[in-house]
C-alpha positions in Angstrom: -115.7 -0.9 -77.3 -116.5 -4.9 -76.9 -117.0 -6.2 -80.4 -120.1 -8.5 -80.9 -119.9 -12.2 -80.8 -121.1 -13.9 -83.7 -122.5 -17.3 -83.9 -120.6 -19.5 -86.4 -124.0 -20.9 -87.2 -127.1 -18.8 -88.4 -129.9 -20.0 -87.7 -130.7 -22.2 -91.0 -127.0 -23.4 -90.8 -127.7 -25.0 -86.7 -131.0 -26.6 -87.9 -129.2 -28.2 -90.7 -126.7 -29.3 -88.6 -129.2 -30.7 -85.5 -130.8 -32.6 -88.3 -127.9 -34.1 -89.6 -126.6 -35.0 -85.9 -130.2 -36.8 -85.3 -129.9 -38.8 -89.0 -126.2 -39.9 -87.8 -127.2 -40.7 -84.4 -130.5 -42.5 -85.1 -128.1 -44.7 -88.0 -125.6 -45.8 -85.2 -127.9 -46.8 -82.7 -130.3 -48.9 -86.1 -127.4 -50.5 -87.1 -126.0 -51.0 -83.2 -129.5 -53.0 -82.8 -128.9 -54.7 -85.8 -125.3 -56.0 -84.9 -126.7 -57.0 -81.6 -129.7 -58.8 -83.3 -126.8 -61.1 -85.3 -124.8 -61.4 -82.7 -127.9 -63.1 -80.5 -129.1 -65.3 -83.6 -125.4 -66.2 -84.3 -125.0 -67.0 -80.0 -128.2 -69.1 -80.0 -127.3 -70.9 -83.1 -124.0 -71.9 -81.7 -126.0 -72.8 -78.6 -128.0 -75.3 -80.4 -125.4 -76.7 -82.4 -123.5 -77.3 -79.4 -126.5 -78.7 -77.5 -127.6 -81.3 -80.8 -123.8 -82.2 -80.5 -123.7 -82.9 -76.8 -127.4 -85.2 -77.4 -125.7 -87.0 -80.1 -122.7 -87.3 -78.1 -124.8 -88.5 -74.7 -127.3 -90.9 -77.2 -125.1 -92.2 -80.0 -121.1 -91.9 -79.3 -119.7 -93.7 -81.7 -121.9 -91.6 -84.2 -120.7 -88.9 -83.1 -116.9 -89.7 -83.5 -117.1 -92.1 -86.5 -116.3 -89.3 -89.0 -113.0 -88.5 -86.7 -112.1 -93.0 -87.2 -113.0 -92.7 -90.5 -110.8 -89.7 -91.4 -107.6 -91.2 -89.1 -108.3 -94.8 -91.1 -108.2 -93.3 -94.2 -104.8 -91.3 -92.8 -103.2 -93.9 -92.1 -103.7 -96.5 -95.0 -103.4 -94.1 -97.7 -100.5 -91.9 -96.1 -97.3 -93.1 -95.4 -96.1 -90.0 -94.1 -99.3 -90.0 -91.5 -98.1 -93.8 -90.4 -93.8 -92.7 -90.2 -94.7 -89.6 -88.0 -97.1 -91.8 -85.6 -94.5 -93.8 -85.3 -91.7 -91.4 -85.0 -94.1 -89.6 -82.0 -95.0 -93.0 -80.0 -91.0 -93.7 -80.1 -89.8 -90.6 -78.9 -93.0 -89.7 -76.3 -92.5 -93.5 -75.1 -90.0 -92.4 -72.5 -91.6 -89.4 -71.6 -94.5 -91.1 -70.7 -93.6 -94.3 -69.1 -91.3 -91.5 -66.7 -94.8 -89.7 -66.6 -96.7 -92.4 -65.6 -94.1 -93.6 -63.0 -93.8 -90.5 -61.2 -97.8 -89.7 -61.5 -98.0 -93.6 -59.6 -95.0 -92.5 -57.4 -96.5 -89.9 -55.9 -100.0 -91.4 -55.5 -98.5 -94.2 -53.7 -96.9 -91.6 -51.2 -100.0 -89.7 -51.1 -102.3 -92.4 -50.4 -99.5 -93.9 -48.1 -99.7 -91.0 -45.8 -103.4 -90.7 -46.2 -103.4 -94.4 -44.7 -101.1 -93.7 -42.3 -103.2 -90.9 -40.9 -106.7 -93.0 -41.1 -105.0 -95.4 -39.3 -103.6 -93.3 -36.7 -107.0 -91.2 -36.2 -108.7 -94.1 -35.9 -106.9 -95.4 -33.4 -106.7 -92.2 -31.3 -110.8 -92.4 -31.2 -110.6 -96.3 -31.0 -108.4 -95.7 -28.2 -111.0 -93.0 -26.4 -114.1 -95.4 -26.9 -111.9 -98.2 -24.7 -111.0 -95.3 -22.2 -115.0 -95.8 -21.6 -115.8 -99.0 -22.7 -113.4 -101.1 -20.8 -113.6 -100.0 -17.7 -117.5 -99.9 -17.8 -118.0 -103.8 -18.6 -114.8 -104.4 -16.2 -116.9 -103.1 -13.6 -120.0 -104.5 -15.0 -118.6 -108.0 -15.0 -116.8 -107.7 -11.7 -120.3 -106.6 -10.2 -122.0 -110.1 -12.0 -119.0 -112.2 -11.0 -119.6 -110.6 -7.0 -123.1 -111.3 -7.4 -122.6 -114.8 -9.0 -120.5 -116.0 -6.4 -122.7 -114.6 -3.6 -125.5 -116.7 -5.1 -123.8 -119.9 -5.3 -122.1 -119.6 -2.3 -125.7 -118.9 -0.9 -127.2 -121.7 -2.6 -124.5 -124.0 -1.4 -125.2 -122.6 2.1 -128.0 -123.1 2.1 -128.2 -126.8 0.6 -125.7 -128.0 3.3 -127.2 -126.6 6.2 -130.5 -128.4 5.0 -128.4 -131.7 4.4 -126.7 -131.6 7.6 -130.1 -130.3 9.6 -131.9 -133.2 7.5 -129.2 -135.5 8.2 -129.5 -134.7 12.2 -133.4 -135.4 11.8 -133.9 -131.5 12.6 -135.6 -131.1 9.1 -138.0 -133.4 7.8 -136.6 -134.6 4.1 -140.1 -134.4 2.8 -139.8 -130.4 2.9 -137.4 -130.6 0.0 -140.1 -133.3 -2.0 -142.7 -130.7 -1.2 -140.5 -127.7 -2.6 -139.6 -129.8 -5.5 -143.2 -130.5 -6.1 -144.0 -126.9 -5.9 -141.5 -125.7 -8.4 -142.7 -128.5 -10.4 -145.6 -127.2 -11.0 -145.1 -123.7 -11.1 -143.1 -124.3 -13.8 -139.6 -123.5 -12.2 -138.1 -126.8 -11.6 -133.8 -126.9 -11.0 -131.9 -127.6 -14.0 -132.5 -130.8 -15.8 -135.5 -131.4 -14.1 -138.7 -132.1 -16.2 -141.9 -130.7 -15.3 -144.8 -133.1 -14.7 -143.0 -134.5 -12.0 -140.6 -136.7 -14.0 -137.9 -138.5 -12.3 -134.5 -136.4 -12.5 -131.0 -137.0 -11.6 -132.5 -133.6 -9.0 -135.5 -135.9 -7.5 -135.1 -138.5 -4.3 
């Protein structure tokens, strides 16, 4: 025969039990709340002792560090053993620091020298792509304005000694060039060095 389970709580004994469970619980969870409370007023006190700090810091510096002068002053005329250790420090982290500072401007010197070296040879790799264009576009622009120059002096000069020599032969009439030079006259477009009005140039006859 199977022998009967028995609860190890009766009934009064489980209630008691549930209530005392609920009591515990609803203490951790009041006094939880309440460490979580302080821990928020002591986080946003912190904050704004940190931010007054920071405003005094940004508005009045010297405020803000005078207590930390007038603490080292005091230090150092009133302690002798303050002043012997400053000095005992400074001596020994002299070296240190001068090899510090040598290496620190050492390597800078390298770093920026290579950092030059590379500016330098960038920029003239692009410089140098830029006159791959440029140069040979206003090489072909002034050889195009040199052709075309000499065509129009050599046109003009053509064309000035046929009209001497057909002049000179009696062919042409010289008053065609007065009347031309009249005409550019006054339009406005005399030769070079010529006045308008008429005026007598070294250009007139």
């Amino acid at each position: 025969m199977s022998t009967p389970q028995v609860s190890p709580f009766s009934g009064m004994e489980a209630e008691e039990v549930a209530q005392k469970v609920e009591i515990i619980t609803s203490k951790t969870i009041e006094k939880l709340e309440d460490t979580a409370s302080t821990a928020a007023t002591k986080v946003k006190q912190a904050a704004g002792a940190t931010t007054g700090i920071i405003k005094i810091i940004l508005t009045n510096p010297r405020a803000a560090i005078q207590p930390i002068i007038d603490f080292l002053t005091n230090a150092w005329q009133n302690n002798p053993f303050f002043r012997w250790f400053t000095y005992i420090v400074g001596t020994f982290a002299a070296i240190p620091t001068i090899v510090l500072l040598g290496w620190i401007t050492l390597t800078c010197a390298i770093v920026v020298g290579i950092a030059g070296i590379g500016i330098i040879c960038t920029e003239g790799f692009l410089a140098f792509l830029g006159g791959l264009v440029f140069f040979p576009v206003v090489g072909v622009l002034l050889f195009i304005a040199s052709i075309g120059g000499l065509i129009g002096g050599f046109l003009y000069v053509g064309v000035k000694a046929v009209y001497y020599v057909l002049s000179g032969l009696g062919i042409i009439p010289r008053e065609w060039d007065e009347k031309i030079e009249d005409h550019m006259n006054r339009t406005g477009r005399g030769r070079p060095g010529q006045r308008r009005g008429g005026a007598i140039t070294p250009f007139s006859h």
